[in-house]
C-alpha positions as CSV (number, residue, x, y, z in Angstrom):
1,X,-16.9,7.1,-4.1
2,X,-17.7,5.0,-1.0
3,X,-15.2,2.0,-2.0
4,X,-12.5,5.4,-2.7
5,X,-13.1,5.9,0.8
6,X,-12.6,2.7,2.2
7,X,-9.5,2.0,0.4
8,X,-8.3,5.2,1.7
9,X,-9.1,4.4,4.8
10,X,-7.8,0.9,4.9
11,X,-4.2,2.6,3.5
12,X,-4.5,4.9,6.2
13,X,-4.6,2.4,9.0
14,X,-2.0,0.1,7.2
15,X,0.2,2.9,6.1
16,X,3.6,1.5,7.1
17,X,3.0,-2.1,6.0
18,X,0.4,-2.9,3.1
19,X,1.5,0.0,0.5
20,X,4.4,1.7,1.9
21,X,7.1,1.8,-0.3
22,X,6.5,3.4,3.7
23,X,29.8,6.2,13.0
24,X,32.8,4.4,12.8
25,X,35.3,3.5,9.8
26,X,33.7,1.1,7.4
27,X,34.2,-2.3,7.0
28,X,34.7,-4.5,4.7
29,X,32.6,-7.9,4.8
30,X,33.5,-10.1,1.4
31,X,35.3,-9.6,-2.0
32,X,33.1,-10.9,-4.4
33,X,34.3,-10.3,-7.7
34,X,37.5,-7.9,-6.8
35,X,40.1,-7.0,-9.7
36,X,43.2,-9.2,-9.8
37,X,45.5,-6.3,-9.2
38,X,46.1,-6.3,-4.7
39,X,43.3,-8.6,-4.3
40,X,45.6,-11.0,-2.2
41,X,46.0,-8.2,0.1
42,X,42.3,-7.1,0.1
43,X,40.9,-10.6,0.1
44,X,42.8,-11.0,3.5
45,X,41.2,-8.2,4.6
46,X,38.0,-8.8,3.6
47,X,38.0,-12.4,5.2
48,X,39.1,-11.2,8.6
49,X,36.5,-8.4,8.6
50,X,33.9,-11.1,7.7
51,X,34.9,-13.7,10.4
52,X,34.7,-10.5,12.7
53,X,30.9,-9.3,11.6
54,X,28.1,-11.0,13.1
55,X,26.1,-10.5,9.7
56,X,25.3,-13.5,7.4
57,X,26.2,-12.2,4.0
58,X,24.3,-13.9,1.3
59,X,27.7,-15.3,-1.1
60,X,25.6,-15.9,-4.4
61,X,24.0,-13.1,-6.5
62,X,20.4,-13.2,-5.6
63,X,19.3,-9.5,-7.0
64,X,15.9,-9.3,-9.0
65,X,18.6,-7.4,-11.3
66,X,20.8,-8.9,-13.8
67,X,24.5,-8.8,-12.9
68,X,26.9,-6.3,-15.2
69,X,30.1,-7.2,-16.4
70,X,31.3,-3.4,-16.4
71,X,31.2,-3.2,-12.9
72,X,33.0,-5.0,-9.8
73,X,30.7,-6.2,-6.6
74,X,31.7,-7.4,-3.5
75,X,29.4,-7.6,0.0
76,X,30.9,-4.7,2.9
77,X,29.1,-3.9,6.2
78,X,29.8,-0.8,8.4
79,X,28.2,0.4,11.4
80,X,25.9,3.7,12.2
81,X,26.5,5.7,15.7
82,X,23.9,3.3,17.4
83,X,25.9,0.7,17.2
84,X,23.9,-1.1,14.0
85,X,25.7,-3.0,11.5
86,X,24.6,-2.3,8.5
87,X,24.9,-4.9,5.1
88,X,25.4,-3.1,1.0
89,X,26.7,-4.0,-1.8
90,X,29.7,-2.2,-3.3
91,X,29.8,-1.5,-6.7
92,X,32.7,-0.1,-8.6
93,X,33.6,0.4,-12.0
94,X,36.2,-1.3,-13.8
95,X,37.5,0.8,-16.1
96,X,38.3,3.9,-13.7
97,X,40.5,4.1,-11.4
98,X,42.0,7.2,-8.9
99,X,39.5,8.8,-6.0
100,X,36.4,8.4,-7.2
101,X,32.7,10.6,-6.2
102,X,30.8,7.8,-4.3
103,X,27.1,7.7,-3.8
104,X,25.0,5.8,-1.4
105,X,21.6,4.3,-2.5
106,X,18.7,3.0,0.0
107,X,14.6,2.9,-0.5
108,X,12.0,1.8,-1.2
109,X,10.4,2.0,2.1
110,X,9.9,-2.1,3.2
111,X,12.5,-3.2,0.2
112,X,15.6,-4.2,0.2
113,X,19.6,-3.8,-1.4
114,X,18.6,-6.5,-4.0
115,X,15.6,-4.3,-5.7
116,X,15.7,-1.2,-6.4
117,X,18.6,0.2,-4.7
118,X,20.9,-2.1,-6.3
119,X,20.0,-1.7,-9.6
120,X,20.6,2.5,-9.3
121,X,23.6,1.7,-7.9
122,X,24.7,-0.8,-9.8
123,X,24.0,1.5,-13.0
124,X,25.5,4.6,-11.6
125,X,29.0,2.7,-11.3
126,X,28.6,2.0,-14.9
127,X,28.6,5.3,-15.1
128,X,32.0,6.2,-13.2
129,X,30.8,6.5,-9.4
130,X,31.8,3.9,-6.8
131,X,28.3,3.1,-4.9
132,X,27.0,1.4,-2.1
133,X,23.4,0.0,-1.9
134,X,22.4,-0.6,1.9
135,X,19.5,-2.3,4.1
136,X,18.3,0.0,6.8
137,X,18.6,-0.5,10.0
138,X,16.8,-4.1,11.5
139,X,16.0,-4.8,7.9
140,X,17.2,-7.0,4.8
141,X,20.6,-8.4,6.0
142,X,21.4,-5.8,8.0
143,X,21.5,-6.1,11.7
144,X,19.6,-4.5,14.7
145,X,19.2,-4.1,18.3
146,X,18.7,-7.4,20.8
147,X,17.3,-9.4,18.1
148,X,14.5,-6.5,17.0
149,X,13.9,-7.0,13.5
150,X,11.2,-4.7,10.6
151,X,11.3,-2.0,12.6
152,X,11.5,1.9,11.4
153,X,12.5,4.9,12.9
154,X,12.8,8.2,11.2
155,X,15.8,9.5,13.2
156,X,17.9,6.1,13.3
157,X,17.2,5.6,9.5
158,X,18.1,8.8,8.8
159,X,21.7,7.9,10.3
160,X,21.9,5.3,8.3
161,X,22.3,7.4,5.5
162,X,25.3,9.3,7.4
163,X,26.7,6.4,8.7
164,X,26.9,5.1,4.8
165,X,28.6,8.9,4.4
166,X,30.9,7.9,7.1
167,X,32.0,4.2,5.5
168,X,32.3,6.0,2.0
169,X,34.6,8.7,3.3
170,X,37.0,6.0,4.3
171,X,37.2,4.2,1.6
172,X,40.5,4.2,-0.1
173,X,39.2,4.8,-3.5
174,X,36.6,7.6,-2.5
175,X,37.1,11.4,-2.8
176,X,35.4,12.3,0.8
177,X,35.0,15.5,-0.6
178,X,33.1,13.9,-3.5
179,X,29.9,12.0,-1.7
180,X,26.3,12.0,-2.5
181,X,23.4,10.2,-1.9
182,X,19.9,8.6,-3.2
183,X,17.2,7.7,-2.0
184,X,13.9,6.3,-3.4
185,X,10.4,6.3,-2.2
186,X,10.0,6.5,1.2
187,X,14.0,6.4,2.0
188,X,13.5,10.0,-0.3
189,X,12.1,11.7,2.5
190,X,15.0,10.3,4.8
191,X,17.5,11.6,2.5
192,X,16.6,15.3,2.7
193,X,16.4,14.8,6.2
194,X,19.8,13.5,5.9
195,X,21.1,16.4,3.6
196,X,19.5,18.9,5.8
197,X,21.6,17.5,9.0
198,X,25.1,16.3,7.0
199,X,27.3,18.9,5.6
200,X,29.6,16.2,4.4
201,X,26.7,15.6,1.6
202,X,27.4,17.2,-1.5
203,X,24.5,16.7,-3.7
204,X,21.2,14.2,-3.0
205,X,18.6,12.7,-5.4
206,X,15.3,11.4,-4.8
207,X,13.2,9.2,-6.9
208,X,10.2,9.1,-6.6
209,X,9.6,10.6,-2.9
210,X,7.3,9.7,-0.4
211,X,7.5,11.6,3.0
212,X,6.5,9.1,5.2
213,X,6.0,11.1,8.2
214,X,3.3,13.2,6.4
215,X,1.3,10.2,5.2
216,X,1.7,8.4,8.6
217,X,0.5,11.5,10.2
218,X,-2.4,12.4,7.6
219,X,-3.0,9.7,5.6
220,X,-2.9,9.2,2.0
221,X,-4.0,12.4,-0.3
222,X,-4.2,14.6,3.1
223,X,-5.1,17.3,0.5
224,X,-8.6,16.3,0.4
225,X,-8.9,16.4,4.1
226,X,-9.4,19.5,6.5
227,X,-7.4,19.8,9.6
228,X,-10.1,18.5,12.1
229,X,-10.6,15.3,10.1
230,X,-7.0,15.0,9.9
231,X,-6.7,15.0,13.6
232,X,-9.7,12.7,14.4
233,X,-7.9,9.9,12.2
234,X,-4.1,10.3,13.8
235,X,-5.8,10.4,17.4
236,X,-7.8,7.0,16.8
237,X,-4.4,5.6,14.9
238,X,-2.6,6.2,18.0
239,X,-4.5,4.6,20.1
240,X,-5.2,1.5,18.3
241,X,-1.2,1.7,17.9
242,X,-0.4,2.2,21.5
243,X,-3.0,-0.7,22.5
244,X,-0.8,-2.7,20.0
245,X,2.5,-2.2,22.0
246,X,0.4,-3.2,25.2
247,X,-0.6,-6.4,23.5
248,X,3.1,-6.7,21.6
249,X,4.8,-6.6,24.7
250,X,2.6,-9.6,26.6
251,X,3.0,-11.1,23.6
252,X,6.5,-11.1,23.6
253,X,6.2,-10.7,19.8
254,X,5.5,-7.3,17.8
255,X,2.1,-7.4,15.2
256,X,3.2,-7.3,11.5
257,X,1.6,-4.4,9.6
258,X,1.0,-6.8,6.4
259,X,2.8,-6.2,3.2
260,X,1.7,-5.5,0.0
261,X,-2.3,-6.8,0.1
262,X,-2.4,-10.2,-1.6
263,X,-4.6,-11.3,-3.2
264,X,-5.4,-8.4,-5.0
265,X,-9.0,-7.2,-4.5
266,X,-10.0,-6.4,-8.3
267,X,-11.5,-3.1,-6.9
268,X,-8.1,-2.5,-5.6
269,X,-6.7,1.9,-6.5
270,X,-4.4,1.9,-9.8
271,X,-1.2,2.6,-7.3
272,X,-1.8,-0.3,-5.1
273,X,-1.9,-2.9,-8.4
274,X,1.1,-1.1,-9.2
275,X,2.8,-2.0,-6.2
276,X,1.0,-5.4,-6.4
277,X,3.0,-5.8,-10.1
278,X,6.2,-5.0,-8.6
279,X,6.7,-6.7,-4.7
280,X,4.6,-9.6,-5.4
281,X,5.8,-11.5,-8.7
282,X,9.0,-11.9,-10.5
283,X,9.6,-8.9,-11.7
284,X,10.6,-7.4,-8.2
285,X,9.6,-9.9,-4.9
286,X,12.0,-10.5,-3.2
287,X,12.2,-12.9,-0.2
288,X,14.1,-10.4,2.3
289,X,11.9,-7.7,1.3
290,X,9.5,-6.5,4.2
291,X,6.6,-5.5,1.4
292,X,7.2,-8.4,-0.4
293,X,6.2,-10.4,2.8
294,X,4.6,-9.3,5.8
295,X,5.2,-5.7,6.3
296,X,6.9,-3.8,8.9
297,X,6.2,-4.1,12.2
298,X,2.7,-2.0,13.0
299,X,4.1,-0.1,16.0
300,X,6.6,1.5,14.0
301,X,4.2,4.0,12.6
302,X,4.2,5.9,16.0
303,X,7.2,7.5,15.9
304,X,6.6,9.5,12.2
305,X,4.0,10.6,13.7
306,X,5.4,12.5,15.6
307,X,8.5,13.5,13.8
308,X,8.2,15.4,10.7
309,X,11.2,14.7,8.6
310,X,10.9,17.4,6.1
311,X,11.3,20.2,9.3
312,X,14.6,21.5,8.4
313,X,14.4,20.7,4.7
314,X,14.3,24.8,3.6
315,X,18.2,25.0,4.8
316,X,19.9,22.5,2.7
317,X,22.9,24.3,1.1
318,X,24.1,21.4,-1.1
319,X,22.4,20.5,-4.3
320,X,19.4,18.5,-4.3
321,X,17.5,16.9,-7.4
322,X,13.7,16.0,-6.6
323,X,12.9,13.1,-9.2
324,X,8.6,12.4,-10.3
325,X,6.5,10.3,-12.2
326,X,3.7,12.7,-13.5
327,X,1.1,9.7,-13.4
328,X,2.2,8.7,-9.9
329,X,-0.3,8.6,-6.8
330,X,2.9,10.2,-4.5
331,X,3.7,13.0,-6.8
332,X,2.5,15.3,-3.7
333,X,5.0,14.7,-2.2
334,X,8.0,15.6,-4.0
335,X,6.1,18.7,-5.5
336,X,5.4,19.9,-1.9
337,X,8.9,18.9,-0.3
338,X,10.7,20.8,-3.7
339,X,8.4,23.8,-2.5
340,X,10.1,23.7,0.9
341,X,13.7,23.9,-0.7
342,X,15.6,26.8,-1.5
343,X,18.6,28.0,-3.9
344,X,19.5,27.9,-7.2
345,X,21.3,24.5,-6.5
346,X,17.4,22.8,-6.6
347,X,15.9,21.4,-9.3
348,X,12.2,19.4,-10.0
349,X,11.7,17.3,-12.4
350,X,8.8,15.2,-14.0
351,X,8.9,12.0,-15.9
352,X,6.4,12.1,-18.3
353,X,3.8,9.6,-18.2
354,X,5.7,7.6,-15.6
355,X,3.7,6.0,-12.4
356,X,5.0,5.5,-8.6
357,X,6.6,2.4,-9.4
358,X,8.0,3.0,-12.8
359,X,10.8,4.9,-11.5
360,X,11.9,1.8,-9.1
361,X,13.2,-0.4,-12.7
362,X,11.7,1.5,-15.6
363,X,15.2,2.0,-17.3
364,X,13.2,3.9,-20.3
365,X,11.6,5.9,-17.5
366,X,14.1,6.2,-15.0
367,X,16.5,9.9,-16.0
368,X,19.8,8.0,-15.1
369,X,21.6,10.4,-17.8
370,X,20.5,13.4,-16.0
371,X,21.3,12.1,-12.5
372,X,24.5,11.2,-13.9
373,X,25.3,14.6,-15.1
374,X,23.3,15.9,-11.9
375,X,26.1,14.5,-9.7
376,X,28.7,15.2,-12.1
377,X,28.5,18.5,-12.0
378,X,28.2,18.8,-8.1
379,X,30.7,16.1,-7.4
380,X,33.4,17.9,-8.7
């Protein structure tokens, strides 16, 4: 029990970096694997918009994904109301043509548009939707604020997710009438707050949800904890976190949080090996990623403190599928946040036998038919 309690307690403190899986037209950045018919036209397009963005686009496929030939890709950047250019792939499908229903993809919390996000994305244009995968704002290859990089915020990365709305909606071969969006993990939680705000969304998924102002707030399994406790631990997390932006700024630096823990302690909880499996060998590390490496930066945990992003989630009017692993450490989360919404237009649903990170590249565990017929019906 007492080794329960320190890991707990060592989650707590670390919450944003060791664990966490914590408006203007778009435009277009590079034509990667664009269909012959008009790509003269677009590829001149693409080029100037490229020589015009002040992103470095990565040219070569470098996904933890393999590639699909059903499916054209190509690099675009667009920018959010702050001013932040943002990097995603594009994914399209071949074989259907006309205004297509378009979906944007971010999360995991601390990963990038070449892990998980991709891969939905990538598999959901198989299926018939054009799709964009994006890295958040001052992450992955997108861009930031006066060189300010690994930094979260729950109200700028919630615009993220409009600002992808807004690129979509421009697109030639989007129905802006058609638009949805998906977010996994921790970007879950931004997505209803998204939803909730955006009456241009149509429908939003989330996979496996973590609400990441809760468990900066309260901790992990908050549940087990009364109020006072509760209040104790955010009041001495603020203040070591405040004394850490005193220190950041003579230091001209900001404190990473730490990514995933490595090496692995072999006492180390079930979820955290899980995460271990995923950001730190082959199967999902990535060099870009933030929890692949060394976290976010720690001072970013301040501000979900002290804004609940779930506050406004009981008026969504658009359609929202809440997607679970029943063996996962999170499943809290999406079972309380589905409590929160209301209308027939909601739906819960558990994958059986499926933990936290199963449902970031499980494609045996992962429901892709039902989110396909999810946004099919309510992208009509």
């Amino acid at each position: 029990m007492k080794k329960k309690n320190n890991w707990k307690k060592m989650l707590t403190l670390a919450v944003l970096g060791a664990t966490m899986v914590w408006g203007t037209a778009g435009m277009t950045a590079e034509a990667a694997t664009a269909d012959k018919a008009g790509a003269n036209v677009q590829a001149a397009a693409d080029t100037k918009m490229q020589e015009e963005s002040n992103l470095k686009l990565t040219k070569e496929w470098d996904k933890v994904f393999p590639e699909s030939k059903e499916v054209t890709h190509k690099k675009v950047t667009f920018h959010n109301r702050y001013g932040i250019e943002l990097a995603a792939d594009l994914y399209a499908p071949k074989k259907i043509t006309g205004k297509l229903a378009a979906v944007a993809v971010s999360g995991p919390f601390g990963a990038v548009k070449e892990q998980s996000s991709g891969l939905y994305a990538q598999e959901l244009a198989k299926r018939g939707f054009l799709t964009i995968a994006f890295d958040p704002s001052f992450t992955g290859e997108s861009g930031g604020v006066n060189g300010v990089r690994n930094m979260a915020s729950p109200d700028i990365n919630t615009e993220d997710f409009s600002a992808a709305v807004d690129f979509l909606a421009n697109e030639k071969d989007v129905d802006p009438n058609r638009i949805g969006i998906l977010g996994i993990c921790g970007w879950g939680g931004m997505a209803l707050n998204a939803a909730a705000n955006d009456t241009r969304i149509k429908a939003t998924v989330t996979s496996t949800m973590y609400d990441m102002s809760r468990v900066t707030a309260n901790g992990y399994f908050d549940y087990d904890k009364d109020s006072a406790t509760i209040k104790k631990e955010r009041m001495a997390n603020r203040k070591a976190l405040n004394a850490q932006r005193t220190e950041d700024y003579r230091a001209g630096t900001y404190k990473r949080a730490g990514g995933v823990v490595d090496p692995l302690p072999a006492d180390a909880p079930q979820f955290v090996k899980d995460y271990y499996a995923y950001y730190k060998t082959k199967r999902g590390y990535h060099p870009r990623s933030l929890n692949s490496n060394e976290g976010w930066n720690a001072t970013s945990a301040l501000s979900f403190m002290n804004m609940p992003l779930l506050t406004y989630a009981d008026e969504i009017e658009s359609a929202v599928l809440v997607i679970h692993g029943e063996k996962a450490h999170s499943r809290y989360f999406s079972e309380d946040a589905f409590k929160k919404l209301k209308g027939e237009n909601k739906e819960l649903l558990i994958i059986p036998g499926a933990n936290h990170t199963d449902l970031y590249d499980n494609m045996k565990k992962i429901p892709f038919d039902k989110i396909t017929s999810f946004f099919h019906q309510y992208l009509k």
